[in-house]
DOPALUM-690961 format. One record per atom (N, C-alpha, C): x, z, y. Coordinates in pm, whole numbers, padded with zeros to 5 digits, always signed. Atoms other than C-alpha are relative to their C-alpha. Layout:
% DOPALUM-690961
XZY
...
***
This chain:
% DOPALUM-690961
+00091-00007+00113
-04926+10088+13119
-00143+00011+00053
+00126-00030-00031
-05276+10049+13163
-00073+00050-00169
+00102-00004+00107
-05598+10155+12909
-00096+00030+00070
+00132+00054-00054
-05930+10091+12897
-00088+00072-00119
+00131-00040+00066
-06229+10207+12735
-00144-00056-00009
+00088+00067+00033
-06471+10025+12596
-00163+00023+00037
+00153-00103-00030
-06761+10280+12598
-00034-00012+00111
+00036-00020-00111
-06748+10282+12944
+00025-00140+00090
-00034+00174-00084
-06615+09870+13046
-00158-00063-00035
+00122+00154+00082
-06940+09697+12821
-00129+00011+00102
+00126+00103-00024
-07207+09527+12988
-00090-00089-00071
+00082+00073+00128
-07473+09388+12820
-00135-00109+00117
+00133+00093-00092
-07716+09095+13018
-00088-00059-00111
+00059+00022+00096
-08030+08966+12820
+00004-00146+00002
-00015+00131-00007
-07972+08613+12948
+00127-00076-00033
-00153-00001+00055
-07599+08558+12920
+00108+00068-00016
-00141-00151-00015
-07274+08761+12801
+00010+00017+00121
-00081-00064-00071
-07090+08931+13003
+00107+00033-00020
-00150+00036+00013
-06722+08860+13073
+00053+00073+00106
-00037-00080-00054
-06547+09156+13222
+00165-00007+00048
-00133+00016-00036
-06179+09108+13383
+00046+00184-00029
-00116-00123-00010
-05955+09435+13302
+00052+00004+00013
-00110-00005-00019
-05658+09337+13378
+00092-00179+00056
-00047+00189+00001
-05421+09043+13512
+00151+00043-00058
-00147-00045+00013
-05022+09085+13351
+00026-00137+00024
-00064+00103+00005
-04808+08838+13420
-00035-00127+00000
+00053+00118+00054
-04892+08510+13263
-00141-00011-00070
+00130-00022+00018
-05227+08632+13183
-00098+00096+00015
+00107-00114+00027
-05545+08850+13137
-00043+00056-00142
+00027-00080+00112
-05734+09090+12954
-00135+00019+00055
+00160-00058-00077
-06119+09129+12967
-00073+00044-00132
+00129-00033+00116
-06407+09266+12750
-00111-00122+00011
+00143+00035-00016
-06686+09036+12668
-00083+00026-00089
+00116-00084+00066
-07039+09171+12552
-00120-00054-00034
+00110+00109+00054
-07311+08954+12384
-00098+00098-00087
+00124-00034+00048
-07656+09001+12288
-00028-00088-00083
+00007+00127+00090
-07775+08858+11973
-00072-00134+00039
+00048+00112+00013
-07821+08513+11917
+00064-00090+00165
-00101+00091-00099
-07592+08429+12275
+00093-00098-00032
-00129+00056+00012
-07388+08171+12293
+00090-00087+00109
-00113+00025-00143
-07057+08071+12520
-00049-00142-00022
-00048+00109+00019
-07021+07735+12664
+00109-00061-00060
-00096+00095+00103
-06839+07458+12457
+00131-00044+00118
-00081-00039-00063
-06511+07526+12644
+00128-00005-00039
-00133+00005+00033
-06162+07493+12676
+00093+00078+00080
-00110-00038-00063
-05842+07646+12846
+00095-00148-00007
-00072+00121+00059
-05598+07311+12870
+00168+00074+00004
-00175-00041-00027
-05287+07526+13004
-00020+00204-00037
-00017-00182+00006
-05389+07881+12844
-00027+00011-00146
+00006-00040+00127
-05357+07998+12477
-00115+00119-00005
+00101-00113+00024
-05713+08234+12396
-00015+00074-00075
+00023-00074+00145
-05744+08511+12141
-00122+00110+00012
+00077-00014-00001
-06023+08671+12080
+00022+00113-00122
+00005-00134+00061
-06060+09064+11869
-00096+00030+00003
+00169-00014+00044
-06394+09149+11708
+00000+00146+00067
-00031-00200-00022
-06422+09524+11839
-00126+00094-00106
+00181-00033+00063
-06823+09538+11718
-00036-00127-00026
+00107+00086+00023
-07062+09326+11589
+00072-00128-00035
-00071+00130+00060
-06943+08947+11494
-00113-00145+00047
+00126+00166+00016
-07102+08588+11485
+00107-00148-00038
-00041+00117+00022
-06947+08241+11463
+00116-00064+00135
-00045+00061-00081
-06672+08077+11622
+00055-00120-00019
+00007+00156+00073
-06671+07673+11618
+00049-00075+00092
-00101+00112-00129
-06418+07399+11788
-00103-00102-00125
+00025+00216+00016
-06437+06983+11718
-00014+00023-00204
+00001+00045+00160
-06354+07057+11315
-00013+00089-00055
+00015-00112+00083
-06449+07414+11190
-00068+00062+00082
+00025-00157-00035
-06630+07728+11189
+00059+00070-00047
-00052-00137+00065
-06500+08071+11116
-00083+00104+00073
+00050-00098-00060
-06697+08371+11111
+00133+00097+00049
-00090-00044-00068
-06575+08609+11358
-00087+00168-00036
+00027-00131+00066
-06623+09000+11216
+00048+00100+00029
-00030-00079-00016
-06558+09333+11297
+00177+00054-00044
-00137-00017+00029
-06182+09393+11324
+00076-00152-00042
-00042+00177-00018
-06111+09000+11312
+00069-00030+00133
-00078+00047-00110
-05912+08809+11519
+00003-00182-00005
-00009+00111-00011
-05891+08462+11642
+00069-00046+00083
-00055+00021-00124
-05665+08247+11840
-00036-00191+00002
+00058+00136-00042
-05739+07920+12032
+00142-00070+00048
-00152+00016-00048
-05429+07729+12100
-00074-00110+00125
+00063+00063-00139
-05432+07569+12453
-00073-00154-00006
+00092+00153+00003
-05691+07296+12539
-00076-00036-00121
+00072+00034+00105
-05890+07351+12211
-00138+00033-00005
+00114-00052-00030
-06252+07364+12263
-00073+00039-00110
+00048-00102+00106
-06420+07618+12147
-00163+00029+00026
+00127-00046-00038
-06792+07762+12134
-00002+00146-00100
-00005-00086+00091
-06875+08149+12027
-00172+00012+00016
+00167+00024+00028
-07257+08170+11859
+00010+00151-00056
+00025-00118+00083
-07347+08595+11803
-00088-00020-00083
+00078-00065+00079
-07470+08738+11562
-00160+00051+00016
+00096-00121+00030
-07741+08988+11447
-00013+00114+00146
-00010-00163-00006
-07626+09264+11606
+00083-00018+00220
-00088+00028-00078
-07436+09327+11952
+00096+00007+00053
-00114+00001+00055
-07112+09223+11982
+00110+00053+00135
-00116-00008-00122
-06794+09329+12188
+00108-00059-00015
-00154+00040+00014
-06497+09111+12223
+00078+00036+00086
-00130+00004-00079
-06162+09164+12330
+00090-00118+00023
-00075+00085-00076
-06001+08900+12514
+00121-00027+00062
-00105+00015-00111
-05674+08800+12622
+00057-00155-00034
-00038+00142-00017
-05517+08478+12770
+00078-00010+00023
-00094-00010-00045
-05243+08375+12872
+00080-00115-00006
-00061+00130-00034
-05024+08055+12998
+00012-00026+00164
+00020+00022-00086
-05016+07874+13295
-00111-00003+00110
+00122-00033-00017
-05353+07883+13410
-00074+00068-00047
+00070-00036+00010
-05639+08064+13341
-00178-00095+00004
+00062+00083+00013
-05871+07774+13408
-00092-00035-00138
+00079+00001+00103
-06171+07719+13226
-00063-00167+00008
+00120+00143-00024
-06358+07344+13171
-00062+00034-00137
+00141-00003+00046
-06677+07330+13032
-00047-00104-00060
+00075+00129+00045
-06789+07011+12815
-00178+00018-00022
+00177-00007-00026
-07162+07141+12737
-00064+00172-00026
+00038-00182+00018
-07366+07475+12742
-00166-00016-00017
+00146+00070+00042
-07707+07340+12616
-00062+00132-00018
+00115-00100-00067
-07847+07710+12616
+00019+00085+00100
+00028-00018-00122
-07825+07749+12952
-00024-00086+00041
+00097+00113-00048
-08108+07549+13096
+00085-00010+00173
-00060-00021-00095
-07879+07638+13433
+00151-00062+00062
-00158+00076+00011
-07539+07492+13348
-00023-00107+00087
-00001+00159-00012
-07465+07192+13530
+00155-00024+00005
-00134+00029+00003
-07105+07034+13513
+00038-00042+00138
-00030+00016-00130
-06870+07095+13779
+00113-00188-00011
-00057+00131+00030
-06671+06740+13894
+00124+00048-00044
-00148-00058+00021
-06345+06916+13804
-00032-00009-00162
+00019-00019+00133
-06503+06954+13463
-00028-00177-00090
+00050+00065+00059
-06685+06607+13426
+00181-00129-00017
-00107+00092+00039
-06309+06437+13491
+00112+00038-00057
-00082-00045+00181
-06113+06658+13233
-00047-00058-00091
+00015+00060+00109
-06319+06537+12990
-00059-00132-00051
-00009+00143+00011
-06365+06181+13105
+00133-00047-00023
-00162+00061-00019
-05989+06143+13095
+00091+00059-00105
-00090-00077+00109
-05924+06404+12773
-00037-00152-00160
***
């Protein structure tokens, strides 16, 4: 059994979240991530990992290829594998709870337009020349 504590895992950066590993079980992980308003993740996928995502604090938007859904305090979301996703905070600042889980853990990246820093790795640019 593990536990964790929030109060004392969160990180907060003014440039980009912060994605905290807590744990690896089995076929997956468990991390905290901690956003400052108005952050937002790269437009991202898992292809071999199912994502879910638990509002803990604060909220904002979470948007694949054909929807948004706000994402809210005590909310939950799940990403089924290889569905790209992007999360846009809020107001306020937010804490998610994270866990994954599948064959990989693997992340590709299609675009991250606010980070003037991003650049696409080749692992990334031929997933989604070939998805």
């Amino acid at each position: 059994m593990e536990q964790y504590d929030f109060g004392k895992e969160q990180r907060f950066d003014p440039i980009k979240h912060v994605e905290k590993k807590l744990g690896f079980f089995g076929e997956g992980d468990v991390s905290i991530a901690c956003w400052e308003p108005g952050q937002i993740s790269p437009n991202h996928c898992h292809p071999d990992a199912t994502e879910i995502y638990f509002c803990f604090e604060g909220g904002g938007i979470m948007r694949t290829s054909s929807q948004e859904v706000e994402v809210k305090k005590g909310g939950l979301v799940v990403h089924p594998r290889g569905e790209l996703h992007e999360y846009i905070n809020g107001e306020d600042r937010t804490i998610l709870f994270r866990v994954r889980y599948g064959e990989s853990m693997v992340s590709r990246t299609k675009e991250w337009p606010t980070n003037k820093l991003w650049e696409p790795s080749p692992e990334d640019i031929n997933y989604f020349t070939n998805t």
